[in-house]
C-alpha positions as CSV (number, residue, x, y, z in Angstrom):
1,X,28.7,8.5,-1.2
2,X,26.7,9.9,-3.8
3,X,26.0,8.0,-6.7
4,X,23.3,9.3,-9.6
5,X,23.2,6.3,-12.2
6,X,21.6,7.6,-15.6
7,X,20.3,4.8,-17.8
8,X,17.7,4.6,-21.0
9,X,20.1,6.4,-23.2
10,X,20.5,5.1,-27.2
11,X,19.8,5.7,-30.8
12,X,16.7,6.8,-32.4
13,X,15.1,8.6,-35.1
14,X,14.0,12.4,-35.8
15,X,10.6,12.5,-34.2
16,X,11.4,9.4,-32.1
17,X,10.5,9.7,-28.3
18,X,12.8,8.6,-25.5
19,X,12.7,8.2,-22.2
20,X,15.8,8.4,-19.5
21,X,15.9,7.6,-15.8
22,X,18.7,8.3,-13.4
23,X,18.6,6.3,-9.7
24,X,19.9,8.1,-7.0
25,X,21.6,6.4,-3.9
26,X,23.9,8.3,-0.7
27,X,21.9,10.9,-1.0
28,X,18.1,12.4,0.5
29,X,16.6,12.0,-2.5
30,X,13.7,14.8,-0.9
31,X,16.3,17.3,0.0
32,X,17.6,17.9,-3.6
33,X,16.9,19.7,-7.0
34,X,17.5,17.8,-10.0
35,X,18.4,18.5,-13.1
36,X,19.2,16.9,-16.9
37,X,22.2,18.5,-18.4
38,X,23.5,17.7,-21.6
39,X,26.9,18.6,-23.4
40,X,27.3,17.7,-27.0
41,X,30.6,17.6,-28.6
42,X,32.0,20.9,-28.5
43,X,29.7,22.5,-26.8
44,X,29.4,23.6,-23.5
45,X,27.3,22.0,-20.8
46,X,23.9,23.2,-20.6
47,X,20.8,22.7,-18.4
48,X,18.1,20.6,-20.5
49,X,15.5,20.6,-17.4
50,X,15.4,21.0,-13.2
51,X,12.9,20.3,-10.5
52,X,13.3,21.5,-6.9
53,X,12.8,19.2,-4.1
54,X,8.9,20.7,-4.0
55,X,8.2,19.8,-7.5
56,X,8.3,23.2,-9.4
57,X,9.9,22.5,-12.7
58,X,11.8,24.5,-15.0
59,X,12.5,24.0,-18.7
60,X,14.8,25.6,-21.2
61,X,13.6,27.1,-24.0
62,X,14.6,24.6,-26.6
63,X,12.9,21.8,-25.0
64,X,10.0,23.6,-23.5
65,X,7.1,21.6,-24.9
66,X,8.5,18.3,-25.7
67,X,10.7,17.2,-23.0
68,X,9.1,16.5,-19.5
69,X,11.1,15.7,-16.1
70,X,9.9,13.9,-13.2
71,X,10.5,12.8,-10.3
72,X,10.0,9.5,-7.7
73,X,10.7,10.3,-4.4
74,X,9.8,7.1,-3.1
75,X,11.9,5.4,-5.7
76,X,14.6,7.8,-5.5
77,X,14.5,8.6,-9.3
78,X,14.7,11.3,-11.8
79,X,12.9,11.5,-15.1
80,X,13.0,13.5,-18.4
81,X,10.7,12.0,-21.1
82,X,11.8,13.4,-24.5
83,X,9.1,13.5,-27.4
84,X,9.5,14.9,-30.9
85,X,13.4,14.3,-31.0
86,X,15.4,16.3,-32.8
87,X,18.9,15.9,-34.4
88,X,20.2,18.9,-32.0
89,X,19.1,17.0,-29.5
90,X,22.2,14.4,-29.9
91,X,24.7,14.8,-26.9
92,X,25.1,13.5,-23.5
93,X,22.8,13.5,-21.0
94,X,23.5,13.6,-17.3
95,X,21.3,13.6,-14.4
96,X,22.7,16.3,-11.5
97,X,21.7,16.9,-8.0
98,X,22.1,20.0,-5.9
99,X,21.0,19.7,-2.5
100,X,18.2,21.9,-0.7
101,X,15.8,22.5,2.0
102,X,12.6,19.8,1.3
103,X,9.6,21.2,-0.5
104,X,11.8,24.3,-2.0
105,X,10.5,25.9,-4.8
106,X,14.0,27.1,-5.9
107,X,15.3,25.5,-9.3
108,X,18.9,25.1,-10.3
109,X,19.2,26.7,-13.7
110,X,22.6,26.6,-14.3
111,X,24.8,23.4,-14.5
112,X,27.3,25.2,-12.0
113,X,24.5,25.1,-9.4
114,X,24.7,21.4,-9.5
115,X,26.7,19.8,-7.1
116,X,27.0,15.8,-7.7
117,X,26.8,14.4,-11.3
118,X,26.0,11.3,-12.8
119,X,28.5,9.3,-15.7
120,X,26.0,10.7,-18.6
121,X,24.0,8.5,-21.2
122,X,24.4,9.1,-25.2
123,X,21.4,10.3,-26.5
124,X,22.0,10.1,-30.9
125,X,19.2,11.1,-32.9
126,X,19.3,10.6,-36.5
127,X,17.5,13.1,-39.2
């Protein structure tokens, strides 16, 4: 089955960069978007970051410019590389997959799009 493992996860400071991965397994890693989602408490779930099985990336607005995702195919892995942390930036992370034709340029924006999820990864930033 399915299994998207999120790691790299922790506590840092305001400013602080971070870096999460999430390995992928059951799946073709090449035949799916992924996405970071994040849901702080109380909050709803919302899209952080996506890239479609072709590369194309998309960003929301409140990250555009200091978050950056990526992604292995060869090492079946999904990136997002988070610079100039901010204290609304503390929630949980997850790593989601939605699967598509290969080399699509179609990004998943919204976390309903997403079929198979990871377990998440607390990402705390302090001010």
């Amino acid at each position: 089955q399915v299994q998207l493992v999120e790691s790299g996860g922790g506590l840092v400071q305001a400013g602080d960069s971070l870096g999460l991965s999430c390995a992928a397994s059951g799946l073709t890693f090449g035949s799916y978007a992924m996405g970071w989602c994040r849901q702080a408490p109380g909050k709803e779930r919302e899209l952080v970051a996506g890239i479609s099985s072709g590369g194309i990336t998309y960003y929301a607005d409140f990250v555009k410019g200091r978050f950056t995702i990526s992604r292995d195919n060869a090492k079946n892995t999904l990136y997002l590389q988070m610079n100039s942390l901010k204290p609304e930036d503390t929630a949980v992370y997850y790593c989601a997959a939605d699967r598509q034709a290969r080399w699509s340029n179609v990004v998943p924006r919204t976390p309903g799009q997403y079929d198979y999820w990871g377990q998440g990864t607390q990402v705390t930033v302090s001010s």
